[in-house]
C-alpha positions as CSV (number, residue, x, y, z in Angstrom):
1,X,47.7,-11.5,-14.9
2,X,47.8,-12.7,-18.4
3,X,50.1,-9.5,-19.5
4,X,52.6,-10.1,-17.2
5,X,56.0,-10.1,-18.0
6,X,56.7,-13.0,-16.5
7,X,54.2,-15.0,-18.3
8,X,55.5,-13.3,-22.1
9,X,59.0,-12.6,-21.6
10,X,59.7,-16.0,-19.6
11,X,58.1,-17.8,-22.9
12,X,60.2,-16.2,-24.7
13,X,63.6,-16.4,-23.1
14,X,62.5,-20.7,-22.4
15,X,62.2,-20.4,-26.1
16,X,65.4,-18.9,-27.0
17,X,67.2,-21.9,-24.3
18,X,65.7,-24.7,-26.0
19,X,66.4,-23.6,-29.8
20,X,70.2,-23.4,-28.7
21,X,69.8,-26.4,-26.5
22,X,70.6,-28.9,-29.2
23,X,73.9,-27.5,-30.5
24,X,74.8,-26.4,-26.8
25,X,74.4,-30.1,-25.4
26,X,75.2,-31.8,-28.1
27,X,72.3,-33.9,-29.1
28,X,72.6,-36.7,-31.0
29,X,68.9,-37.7,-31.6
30,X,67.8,-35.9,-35.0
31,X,64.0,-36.4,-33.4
32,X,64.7,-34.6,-30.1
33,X,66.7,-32.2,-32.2
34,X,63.8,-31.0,-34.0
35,X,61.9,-31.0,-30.7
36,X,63.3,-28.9,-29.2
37,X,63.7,-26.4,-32.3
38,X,60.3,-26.4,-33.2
39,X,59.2,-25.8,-29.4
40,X,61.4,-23.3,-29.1
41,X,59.7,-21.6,-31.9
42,X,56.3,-21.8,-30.8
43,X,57.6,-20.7,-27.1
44,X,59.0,-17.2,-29.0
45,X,55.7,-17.0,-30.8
46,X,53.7,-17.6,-27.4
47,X,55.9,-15.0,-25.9
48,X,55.5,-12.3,-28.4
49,X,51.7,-13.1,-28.6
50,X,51.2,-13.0,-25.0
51,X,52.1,-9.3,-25.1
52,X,48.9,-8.5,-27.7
53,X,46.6,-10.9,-27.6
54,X,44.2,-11.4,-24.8
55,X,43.3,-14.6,-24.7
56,X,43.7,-18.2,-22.8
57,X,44.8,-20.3,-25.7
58,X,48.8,-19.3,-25.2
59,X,48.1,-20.6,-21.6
60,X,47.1,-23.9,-23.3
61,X,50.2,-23.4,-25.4
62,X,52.4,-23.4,-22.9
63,X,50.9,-27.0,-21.1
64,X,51.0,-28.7,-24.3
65,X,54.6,-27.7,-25.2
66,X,55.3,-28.8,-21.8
67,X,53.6,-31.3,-21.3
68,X,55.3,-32.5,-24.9
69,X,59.1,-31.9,-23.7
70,X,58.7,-33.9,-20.6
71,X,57.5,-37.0,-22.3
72,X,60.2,-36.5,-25.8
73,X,63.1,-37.9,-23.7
74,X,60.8,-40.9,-23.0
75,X,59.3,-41.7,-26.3
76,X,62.5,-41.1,-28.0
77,X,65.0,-42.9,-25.6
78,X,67.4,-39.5,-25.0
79,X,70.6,-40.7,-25.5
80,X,72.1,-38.5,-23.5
81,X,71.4,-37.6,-19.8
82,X,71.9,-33.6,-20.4
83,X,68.7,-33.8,-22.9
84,X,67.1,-35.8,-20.4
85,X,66.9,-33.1,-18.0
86,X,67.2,-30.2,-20.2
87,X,63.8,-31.3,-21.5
88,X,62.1,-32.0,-18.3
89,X,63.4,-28.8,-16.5
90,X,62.1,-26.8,-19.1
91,X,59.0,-28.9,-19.4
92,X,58.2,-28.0,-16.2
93,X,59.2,-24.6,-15.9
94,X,56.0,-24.1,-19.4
95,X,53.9,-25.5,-16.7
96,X,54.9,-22.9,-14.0
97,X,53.9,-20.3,-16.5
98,X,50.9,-21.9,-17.0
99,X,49.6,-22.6,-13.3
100,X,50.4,-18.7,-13.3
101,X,47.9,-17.7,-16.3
102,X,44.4,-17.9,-16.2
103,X,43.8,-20.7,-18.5
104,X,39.3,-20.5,-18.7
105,X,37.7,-17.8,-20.4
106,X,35.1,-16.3,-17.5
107,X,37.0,-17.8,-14.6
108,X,36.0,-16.7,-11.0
109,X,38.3,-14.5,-9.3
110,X,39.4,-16.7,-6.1
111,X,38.2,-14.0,-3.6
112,X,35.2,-14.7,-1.1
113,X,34.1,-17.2,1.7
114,X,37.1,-20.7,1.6
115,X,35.9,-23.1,4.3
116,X,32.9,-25.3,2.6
117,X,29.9,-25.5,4.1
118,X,29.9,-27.4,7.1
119,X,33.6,-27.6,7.2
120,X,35.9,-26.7,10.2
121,X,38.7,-26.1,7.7
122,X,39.5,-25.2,3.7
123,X,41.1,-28.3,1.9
124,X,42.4,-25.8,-0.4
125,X,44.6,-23.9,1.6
126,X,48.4,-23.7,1.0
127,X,49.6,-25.9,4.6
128,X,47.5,-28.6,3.1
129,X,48.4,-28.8,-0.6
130,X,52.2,-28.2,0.4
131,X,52.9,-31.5,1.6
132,X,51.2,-32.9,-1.1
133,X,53.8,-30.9,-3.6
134,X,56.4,-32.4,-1.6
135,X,55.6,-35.5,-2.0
136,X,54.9,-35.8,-5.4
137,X,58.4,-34.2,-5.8
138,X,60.1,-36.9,-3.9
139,X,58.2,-39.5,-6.2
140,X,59.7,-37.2,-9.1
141,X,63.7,-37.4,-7.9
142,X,63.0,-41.7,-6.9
143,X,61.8,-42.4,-10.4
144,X,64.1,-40.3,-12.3
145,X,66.5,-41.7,-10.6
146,X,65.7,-45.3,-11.6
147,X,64.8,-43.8,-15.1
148,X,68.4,-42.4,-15.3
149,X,69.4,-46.2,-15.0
150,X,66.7,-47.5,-17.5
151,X,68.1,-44.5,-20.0
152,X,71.9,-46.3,-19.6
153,X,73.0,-42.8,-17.9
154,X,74.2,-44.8,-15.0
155,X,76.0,-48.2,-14.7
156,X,74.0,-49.2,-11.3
157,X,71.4,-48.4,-9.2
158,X,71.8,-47.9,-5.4
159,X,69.6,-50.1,-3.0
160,X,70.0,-50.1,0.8
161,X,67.9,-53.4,1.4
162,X,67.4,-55.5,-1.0
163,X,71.4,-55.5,-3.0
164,X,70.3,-56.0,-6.2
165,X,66.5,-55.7,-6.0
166,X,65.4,-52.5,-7.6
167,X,68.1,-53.7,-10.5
168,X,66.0,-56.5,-10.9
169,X,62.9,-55.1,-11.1
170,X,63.6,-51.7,-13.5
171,X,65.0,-54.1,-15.7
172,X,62.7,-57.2,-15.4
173,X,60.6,-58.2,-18.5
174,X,57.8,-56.3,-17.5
175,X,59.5,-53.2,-17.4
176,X,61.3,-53.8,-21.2
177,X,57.5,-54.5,-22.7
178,X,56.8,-50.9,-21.9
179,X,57.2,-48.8,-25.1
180,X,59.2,-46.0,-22.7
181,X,61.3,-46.5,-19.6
182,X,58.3,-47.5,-17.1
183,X,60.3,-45.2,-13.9
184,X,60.6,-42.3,-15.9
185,X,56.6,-42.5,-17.2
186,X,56.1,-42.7,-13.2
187,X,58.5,-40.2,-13.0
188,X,56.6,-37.6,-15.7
189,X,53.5,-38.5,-13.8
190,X,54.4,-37.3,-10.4
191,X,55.8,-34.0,-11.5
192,X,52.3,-33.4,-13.2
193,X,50.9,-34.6,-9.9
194,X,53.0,-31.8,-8.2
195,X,52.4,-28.9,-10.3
196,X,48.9,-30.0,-10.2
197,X,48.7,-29.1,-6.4
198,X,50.2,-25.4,-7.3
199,X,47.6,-24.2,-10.0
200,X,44.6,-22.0,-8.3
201,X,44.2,-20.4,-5.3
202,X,42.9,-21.4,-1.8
203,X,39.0,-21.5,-3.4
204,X,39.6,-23.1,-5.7
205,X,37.3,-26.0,-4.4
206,X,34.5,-23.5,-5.8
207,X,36.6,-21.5,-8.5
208,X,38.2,-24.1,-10.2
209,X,36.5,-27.2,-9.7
210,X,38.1,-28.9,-12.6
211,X,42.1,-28.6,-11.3
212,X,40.6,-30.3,-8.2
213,X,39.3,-32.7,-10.0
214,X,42.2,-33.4,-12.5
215,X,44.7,-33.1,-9.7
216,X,42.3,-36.0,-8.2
217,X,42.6,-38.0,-11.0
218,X,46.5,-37.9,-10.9
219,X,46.7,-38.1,-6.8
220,X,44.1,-40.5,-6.0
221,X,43.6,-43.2,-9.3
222,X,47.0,-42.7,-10.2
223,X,48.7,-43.5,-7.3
224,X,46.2,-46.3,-6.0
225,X,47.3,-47.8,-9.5
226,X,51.1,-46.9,-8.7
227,X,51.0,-48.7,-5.2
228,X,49.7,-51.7,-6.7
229,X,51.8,-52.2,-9.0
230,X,54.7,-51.6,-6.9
231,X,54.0,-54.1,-3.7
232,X,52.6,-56.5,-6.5
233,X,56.6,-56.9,-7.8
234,X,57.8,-59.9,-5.3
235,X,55.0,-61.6,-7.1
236,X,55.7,-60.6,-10.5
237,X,59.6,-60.2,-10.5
238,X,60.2,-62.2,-7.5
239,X,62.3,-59.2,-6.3
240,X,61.6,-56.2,-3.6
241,X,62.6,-52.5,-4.2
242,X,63.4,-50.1,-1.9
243,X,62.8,-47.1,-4.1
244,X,59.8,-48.4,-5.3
245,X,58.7,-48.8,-1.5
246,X,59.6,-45.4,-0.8
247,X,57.8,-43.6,-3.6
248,X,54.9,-46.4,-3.0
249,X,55.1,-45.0,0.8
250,X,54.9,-41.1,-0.7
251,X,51.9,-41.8,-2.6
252,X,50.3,-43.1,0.5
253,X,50.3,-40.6,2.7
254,X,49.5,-38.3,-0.5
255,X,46.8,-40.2,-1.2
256,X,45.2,-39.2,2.6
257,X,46.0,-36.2,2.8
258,X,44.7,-34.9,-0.6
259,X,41.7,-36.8,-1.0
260,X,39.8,-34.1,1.4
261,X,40.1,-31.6,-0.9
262,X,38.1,-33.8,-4.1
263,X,35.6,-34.8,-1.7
264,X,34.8,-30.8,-1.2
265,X,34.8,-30.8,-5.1
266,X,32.1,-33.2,-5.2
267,X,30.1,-31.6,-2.4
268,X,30.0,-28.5,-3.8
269,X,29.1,-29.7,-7.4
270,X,26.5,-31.8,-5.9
271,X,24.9,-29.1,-3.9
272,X,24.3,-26.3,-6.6
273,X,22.2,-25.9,-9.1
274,X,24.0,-23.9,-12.5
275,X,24.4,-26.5,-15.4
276,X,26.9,-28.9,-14.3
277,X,29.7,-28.3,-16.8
278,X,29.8,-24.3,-16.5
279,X,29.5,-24.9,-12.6
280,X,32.9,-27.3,-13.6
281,X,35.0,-25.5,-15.6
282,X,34.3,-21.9,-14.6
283,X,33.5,-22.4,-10.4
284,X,30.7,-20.0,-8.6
285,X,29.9,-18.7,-5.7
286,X,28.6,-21.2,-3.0
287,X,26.2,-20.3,-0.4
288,X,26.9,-21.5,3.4
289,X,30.5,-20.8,2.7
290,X,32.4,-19.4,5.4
291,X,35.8,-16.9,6.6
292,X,38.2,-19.0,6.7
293,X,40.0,-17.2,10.1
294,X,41.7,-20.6,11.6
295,X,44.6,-21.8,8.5
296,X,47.9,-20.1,9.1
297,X,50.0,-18.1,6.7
298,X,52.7,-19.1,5.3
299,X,54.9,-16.7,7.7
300,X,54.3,-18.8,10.4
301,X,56.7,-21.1,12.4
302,X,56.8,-24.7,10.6
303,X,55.5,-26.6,13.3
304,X,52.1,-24.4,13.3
305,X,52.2,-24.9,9.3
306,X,52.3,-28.9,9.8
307,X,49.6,-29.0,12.3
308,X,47.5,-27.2,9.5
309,X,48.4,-29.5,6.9
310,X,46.9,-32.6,9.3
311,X,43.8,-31.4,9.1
312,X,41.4,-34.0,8.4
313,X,43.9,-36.5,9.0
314,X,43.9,-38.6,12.0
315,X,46.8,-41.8,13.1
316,X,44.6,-43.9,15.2
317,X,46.1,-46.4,17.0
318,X,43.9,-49.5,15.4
319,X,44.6,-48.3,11.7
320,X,48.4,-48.0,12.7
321,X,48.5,-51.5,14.0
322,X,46.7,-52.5,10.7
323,X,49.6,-51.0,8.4
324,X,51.5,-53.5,10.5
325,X,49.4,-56.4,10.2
326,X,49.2,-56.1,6.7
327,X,53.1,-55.5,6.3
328,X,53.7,-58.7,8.5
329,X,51.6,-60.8,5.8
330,X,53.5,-59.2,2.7
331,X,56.9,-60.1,4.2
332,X,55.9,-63.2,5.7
333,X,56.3,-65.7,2.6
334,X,59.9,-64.4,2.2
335,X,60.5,-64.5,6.4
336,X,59.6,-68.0,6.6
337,X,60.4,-69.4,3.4
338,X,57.4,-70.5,1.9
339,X,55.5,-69.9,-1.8
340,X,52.5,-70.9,-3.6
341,X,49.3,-69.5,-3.9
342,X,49.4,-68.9,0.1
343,X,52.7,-66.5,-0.6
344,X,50.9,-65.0,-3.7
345,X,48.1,-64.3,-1.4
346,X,49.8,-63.0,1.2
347,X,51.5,-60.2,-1.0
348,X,48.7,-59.2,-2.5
349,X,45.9,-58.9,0.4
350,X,48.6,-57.9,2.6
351,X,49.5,-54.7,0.4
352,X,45.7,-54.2,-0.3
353,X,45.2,-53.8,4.1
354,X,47.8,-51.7,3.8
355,X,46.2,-49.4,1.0
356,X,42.7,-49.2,2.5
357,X,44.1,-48.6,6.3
358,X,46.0,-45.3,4.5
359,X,43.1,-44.1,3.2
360,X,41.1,-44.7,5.9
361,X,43.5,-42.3,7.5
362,X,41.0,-39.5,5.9
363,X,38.5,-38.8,8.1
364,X,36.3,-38.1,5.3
365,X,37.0,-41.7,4.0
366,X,37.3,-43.2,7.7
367,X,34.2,-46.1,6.6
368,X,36.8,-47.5,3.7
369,X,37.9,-49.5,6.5
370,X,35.3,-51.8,6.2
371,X,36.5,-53.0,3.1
372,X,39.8,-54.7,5.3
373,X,37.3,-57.2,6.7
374,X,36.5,-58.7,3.5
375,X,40.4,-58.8,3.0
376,X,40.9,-60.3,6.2
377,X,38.0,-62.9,5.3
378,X,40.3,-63.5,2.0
379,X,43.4,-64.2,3.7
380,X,41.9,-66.6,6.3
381,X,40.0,-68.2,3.6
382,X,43.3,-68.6,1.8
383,X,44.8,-70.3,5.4
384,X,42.4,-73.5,5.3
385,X,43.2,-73.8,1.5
386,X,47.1,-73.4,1.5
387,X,47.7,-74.7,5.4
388,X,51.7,-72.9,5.7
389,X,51.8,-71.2,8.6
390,X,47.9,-72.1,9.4
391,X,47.9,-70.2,12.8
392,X,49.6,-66.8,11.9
393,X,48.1,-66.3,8.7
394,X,44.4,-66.9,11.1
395,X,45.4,-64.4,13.8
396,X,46.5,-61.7,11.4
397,X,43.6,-62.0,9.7
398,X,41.4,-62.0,12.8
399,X,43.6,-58.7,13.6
400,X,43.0,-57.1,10.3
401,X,39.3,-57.1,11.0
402,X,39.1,-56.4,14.9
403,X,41.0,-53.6,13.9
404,X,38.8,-52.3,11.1
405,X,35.9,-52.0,13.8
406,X,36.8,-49.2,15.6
407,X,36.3,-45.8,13.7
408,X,38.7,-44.2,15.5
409,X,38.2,-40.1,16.6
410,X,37.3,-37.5,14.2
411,X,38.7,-34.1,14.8
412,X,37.8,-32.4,12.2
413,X,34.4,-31.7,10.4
414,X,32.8,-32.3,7.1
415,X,29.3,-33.3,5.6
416,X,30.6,-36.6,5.2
């Protein structure tokens, strides 16, 4: 409800925090000073508003402003670390009101049929977006972590693997030509990615058609272009990173497991007929739709919970062995010593396998597989011209395509 107290009366107390932030913390930055001033302000004002006036734009208010005080520490290099996460606590809390307040005039209630037509499950429904959240959040913690580092709040950076590795890369000359520290814009982009999975309800496939699709833009595009850049590093910096390959690893498996829910999205705006951007912004009704009497609550024991939040997702045994094979050719220039344009290839088509066989893992995205055969044809094309290590480079990419054959069982079903 857009009266409630929580929604006002939170505004205005997040308000009241952040204008007696700066002389509590002791800022030192005049810009961030004034930041946080002036949004405190307009947080009272929001507050106070939201008690009288009944309308969306103090939602809106509250995603700019917090939107706003997650990226200030970036822009302005926060000096100190207690700014750093004042603002992006705070921040994020002015989007937890937000997911909570309707936000478009004329919005559909989320009430009605959940599972799409055709579907044997609702992508929309808490077990599956969960996981998603909780990836997203362990993205979060490894980039703020590396952006506490980038900030000068730590003296080192802790890496299990590679000794000095991730040092190398958060501070390699890549990394310094970005105008803000590079892990703590990845950082500001996987928190929107996980408050993104909160906001609407378990229709919102039909309700809210435009969350889906702007939490697709941030879970899917967004973290394609994350992994990339990530397992592109040894050929860039010359240097792994075993954060980076752990949030490159969360973004994976949160790139199969949400992408279900956008491919509902686009079903369902394909399929009706209202004018496309009311059908968008303000959802409808869709015909076909059906009880959804098979997801679990969220009462139930955790194990039933992370059954339902595989659905849609299948491990089969030839896209499994294909995460291998392309892992083998990404570590294999460093293994056996070798570089060149045969090393550079190897990184980069090896990572690329890798990508495709994850998001193959969707069943409703099970014929991107194909795409690893013209990969595979890459890399053994790349053998004949660069001849190191002729023979393994030729039987994993042999591998990579045998493997890409087989589509593997579907469990679960869809219109696509």
């Amino acid at each position: 409800m857009i009266r409630s107290p929580w929604n006002s009366f939170g505004g205005a107390l997040l308000g009241l925090w952040l204008i007696a932030s700066p002389a509590t913390f002791g800022y030192t930055s005049c810009p961030l000073i004034y930041s946080d001033i002036v949004c405190g302000i307009l947080l009272l004002i929001l507050g106070l508003v939201l008690r009288s006036w009944n309308s969306v734009l103090p939602a809106w208010g509250y995603a700019i402003i917090g939107l706003w005080l997650g990226f200030a520490p970036l822009l302005f290099w926060a000096p100190e670390a207690a700014c750093y996460l004042n603002n992006t606590i705070v921040g994020m809390l002015c989007l937890v009101l937000f997911i909570r307040m309707p936000v478009i005039p004329g919005q559909l209630p989320d009430t009605g049929h959940s599972v799409p037509p055709g579907w044997t499950y609702n992508p929309s429904s808490w077990p599956q977006r969960l996981p998603i959240a909780l990836l997203a959040f362990l993205g979060w913690m490894f980039s703020r972590y590396m952006a506490a580092y980038q900030l000068g709040y730590i003296d080192t950076v802790w890496d299990p693997f590679f000794k000095d590795g991730t040092l190398h890369v958060i501070t390699s000359t890549i990394s310094q030509q970005f105008p803000v520290p590079d892990a703590g814009l990845g950082a500001f982009a996987y928190s929107l990615e996980m408050i993104s999975a909160f906001k609407g309800g378990e229709r919102r496939w039909r309700t809210m058609p435009w969350m889906v699709v702007v939490f697709g833009i941030l879970a899917v595009p967004l973290s394609l272009t994350s992994v990339l850049l990530i397992i592109l590093q040894p050929i860039v910096v010359g240097s792994w990173c075993t954060l980076c390959l752990a949030t490159a690893s969360c973004m994976l498996i949160l790139i199969a497991l949400s992408i279900d829910e956008v491919a509902a999205v686009i079903q369902y705006l394909r399929s009706r007929e209202k004018p496309f951007l009311k059908l968008l912004f303000k959802g409808g009704q869709c015909p076909g739709a059906t009880e959804d009497l098979r997801t679990p609550t969220l009462d139930q024991p955790l194990l039933t919970l992370l059954r339902a939040s595989r659905w849609g997702v299948t491990l089969p045994w030839n896209l499994a062995l294909t995460v291998l094979v392309g892992a083998s050719l990404m570590f294999m220039p460093g293994v056996l010593s070798f570089e060149g344009a045969m090393g550079n290839i190897d990184h980069v088509f090896g990572a690329l396998i890798i990508v495709v066989a994850f998001v193959s893992m969707a069943e409703v995205t099970r014929q991107v597989r194909w795409v690893n055969i013209l990969f595979a044809a890459v890399v053994a094309a790349g053998a004949f011209w660069d001849m190191q290590a002729l023979a393994l480079h030729l039987a994993a990419a042999v591998a990579a395509a045998l493997l890409s054959l087989r589509n593997g069982p579907i469990r679960e079903k869809s219109l696509y």
